[in-house]
N, C-alpha and C positions, 0 to 999 in steps of 0.2 A: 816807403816804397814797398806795393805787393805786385805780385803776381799768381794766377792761377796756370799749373800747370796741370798737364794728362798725365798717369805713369799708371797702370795695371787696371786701365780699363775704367779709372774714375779718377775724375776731379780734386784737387790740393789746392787752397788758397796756402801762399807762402810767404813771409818774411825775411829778409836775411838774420841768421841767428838764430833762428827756433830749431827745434828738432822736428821729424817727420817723420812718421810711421807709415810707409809704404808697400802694398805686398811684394814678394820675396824678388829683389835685386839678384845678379850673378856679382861675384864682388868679397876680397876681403876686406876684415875693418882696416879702415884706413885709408882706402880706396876712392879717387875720385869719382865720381859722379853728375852728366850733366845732363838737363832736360832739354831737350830743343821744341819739344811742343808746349810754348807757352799759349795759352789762349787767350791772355787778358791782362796787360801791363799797366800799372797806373804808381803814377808818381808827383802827391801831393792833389795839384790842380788838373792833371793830363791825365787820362785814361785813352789807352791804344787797347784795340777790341780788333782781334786776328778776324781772319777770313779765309780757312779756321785756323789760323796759327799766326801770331806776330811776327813777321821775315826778320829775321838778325839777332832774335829777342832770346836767349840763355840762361839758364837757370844752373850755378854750379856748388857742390857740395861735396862733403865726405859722407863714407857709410862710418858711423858710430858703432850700429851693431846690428847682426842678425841673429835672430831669434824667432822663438815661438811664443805666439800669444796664449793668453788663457781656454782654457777646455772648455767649447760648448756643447752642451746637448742636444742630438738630434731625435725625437719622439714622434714615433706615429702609432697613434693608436686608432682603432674604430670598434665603438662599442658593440656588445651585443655579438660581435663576429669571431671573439679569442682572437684579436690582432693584434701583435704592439711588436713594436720595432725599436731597440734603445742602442743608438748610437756615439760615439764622441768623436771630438774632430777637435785638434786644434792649428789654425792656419799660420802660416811661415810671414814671417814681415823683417822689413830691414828698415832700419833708422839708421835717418839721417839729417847730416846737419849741415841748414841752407849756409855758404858762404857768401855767396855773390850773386845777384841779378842783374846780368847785363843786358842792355839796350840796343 
C-alpha cells in the first residue's frame, strides 16, 4: 500500500516503514506526525485519486530527526562585467518515519 502525500509545498510518494525527508516540520524527535493531504491512495488492485484530496484518507508517523542537509552553492557570475556572487545555503529538513496509512 502507498500513498502520495503534499507536505512543504511538494509531493512524497510513501510507504509504511520508510523514512522521509521532508522540509523543516515544527516537532521534537519523537513526535507524532500526521498528513491529512493525501492525494492518491492505492492498495494493491484500488487506487483512490482525491479531488484534490482523499476524504478520510491519513497518513501517520514519527519525526526521526531534524536536521540540516548538505551545503549548496549558490554562483552568479556574468562575464566580462567583474560579477560574481558566491553564496552557501544549507536547507533545514525533518525525517520521518511513515507508520501507518489509514483509509
Amino acid at each position: 500500500m502507498y500513498a502520495v502525500v503534499a507536505t512543504g509545498g511538494k509531493q512524497y510518494k510513501v510507504e509504511a516503514g520508510e523514512v522521509l525527508r521532508v522540509e523543516k516540520l515544527q516537532g521534537d524527535v519523537g513526535a507524532q506526525v500526521a498528513f491529512d493531504q493525501v492525494l492518491l491512495l492505492a492498495d494493491g488492485e484500488n487506487v483512490r485519486v482525491g479531488q484534490p484530496t482523499v476524504a478520510g484518507a491519513t497518513v501517520k508517523g514519527h519525526i526521526v530527526e531534524q536536521g540540516k542537509s548538505k551545503k549548496i552553492i549558490v554562483f552568479k557570475y556574468k562575464r566580462r562585467k567583474r560579477y560574481r556572487r558566491k553564496q552557501g545555503h544549507r536547507q533545514l529538513f525533518t525525517a520521518i518515519k511513515i507508520d501507518a496509512i489509514e483509509a
